[in-house]
C-alpha positions in Angstrom: 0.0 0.0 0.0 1.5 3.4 -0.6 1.7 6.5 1.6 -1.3 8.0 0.4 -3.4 5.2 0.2 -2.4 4.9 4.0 -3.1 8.6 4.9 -6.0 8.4 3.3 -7.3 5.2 5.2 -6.2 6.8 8.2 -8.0 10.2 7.7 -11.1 8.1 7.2 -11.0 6.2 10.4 -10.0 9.2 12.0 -13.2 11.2 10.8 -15.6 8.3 11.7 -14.4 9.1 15.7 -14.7 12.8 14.7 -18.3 12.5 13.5 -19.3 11.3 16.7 -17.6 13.3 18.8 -18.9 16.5 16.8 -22.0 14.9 16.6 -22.9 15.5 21.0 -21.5 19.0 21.3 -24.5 20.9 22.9 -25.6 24.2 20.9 -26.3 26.2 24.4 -22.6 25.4 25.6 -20.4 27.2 23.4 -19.5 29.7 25.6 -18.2 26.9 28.2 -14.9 26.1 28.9 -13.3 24.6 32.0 -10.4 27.2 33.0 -9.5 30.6 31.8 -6.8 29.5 29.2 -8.7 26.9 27.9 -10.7 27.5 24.5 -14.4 27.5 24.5 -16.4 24.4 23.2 -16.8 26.5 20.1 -13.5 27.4 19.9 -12.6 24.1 20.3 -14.7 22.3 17.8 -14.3 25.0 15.5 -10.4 23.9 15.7 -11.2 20.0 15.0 -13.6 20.9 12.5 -10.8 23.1 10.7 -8.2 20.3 11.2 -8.9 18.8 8.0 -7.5 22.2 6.1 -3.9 21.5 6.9 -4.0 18.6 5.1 -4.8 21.2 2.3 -2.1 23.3 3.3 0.1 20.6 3.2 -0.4 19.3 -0.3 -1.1 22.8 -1.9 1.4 25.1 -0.5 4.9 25.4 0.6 3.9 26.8 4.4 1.6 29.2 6.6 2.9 32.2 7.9 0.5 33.9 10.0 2.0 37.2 9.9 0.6 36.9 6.5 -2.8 34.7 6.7 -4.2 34.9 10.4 -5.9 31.6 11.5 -9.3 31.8 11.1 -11.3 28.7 11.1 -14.8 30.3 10.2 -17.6 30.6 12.7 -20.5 28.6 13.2 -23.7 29.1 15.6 -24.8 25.4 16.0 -23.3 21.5 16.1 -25.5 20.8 12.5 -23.2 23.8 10.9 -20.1 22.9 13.2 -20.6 18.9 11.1 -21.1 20.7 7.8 -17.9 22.5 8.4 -16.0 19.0 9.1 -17.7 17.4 6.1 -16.9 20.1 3.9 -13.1 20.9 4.5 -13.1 16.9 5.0 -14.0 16.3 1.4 -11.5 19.0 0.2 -8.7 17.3 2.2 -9.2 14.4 0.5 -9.8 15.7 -2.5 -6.4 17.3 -2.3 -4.3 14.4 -0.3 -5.7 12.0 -3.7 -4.1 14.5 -6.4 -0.4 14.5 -4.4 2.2 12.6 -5.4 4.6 10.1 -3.0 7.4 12.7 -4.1 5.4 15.8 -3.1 4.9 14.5 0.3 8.9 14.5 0.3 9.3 17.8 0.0 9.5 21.0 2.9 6.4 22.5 4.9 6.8 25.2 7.3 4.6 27.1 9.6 5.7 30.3 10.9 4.4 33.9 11.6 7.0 36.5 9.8 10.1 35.7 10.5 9.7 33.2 13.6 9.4 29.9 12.1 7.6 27.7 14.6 8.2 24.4 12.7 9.5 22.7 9.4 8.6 19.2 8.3 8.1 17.3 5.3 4.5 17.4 3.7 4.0 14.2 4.4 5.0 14.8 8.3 2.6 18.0 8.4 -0.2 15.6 7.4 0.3 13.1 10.5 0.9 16.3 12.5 -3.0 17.1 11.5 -4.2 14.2 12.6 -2.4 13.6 15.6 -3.5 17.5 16.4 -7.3 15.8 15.4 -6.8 13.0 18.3 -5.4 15.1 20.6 -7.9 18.0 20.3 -10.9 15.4 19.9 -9.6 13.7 23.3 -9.5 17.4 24.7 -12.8 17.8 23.9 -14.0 14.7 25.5 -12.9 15.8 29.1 -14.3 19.0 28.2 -18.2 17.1 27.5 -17.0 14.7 30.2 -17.3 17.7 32.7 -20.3 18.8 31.4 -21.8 15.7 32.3 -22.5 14.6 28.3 -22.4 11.2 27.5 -19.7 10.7 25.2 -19.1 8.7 22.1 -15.9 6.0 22.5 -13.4 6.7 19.9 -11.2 3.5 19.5 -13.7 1.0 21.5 -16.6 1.5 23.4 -16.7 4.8 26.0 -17.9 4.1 29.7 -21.1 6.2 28.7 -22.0 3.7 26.1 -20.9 0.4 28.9 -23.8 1.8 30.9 -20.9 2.6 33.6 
């Protein structure tokens, strides 16, 4: 199987967990969040929902300063246009990750904002990094609903909530 084929297997399995998580985060607790540095549930989901855009960047362009492009992962005011978000920059992802080629994955990304580069990896690198940031975040998110008392969705088995524990 080749690298792409792989990713894109991966990004699949990856959004399945995603769906569900997405799927339980409560339109009237947006504003939440569980300590002052922490990012809202909007915030938050809005993040994961964006993930899928790296992947984008990753096959499309040569880096992200943000000097130059400020992040800005849209807005939503609800979970059914928080999914529609996923789905859509989903679908471009892949779209994109199917047109690359094994040698473009090779080649140098970098993320930076001006002069401060924050990180350089290969293309192919800055794709795992996107869905390891998707696991991660998604897991954040979890303790986040977890606290708000929300039954919760497992993600690589079944979760406590859906054990009847």
């Amino acid at each position: 199987m080749k690298i792409i084929d792989l990713l894109l297997k991966e990004l699949e399995q990856e959004a399945t967990t995603t769906r569900k998580m997405l799927a339980v985060v409560p339109d009237d607790k947006y504003d939440w969040k569980p300590h002052p540095k922490s990012m809202t549930v909007k915030e938050l989901s809005l993040h994961i929902a964006d993930l899928p855009t790296w992947i984008t960047l990753a096959t499309t362009t040569d880096y992200l300063d943000f000097a130059a492009d400020p992040y800005n992962p849209g807005d939503v005011s609800n979970t059914a246009e928080l999914q529609s978000l996923f789905e859509k920059n989903l679908a471009k992802a892949k779209a994109d990750l199917e047109q690359a080629t094994e040698a473009k994955l090779e080649e140098a990304w970098s993320l930076r904002n001006g002069e401060e580069v924050y990180m350089t990896l290969t293309k192919y690198e800055t794709i795992r990094h996107a869905l390891a940031q998707t696991i991660h975040h998604r897991a954040q998110l979890g303790v986040f609903l977890r606290l708000l008392n929300i039954p919760i969705p497992g993600s690589y088995g079944p979760s406590a909530d859906e054990m009847g524990l």
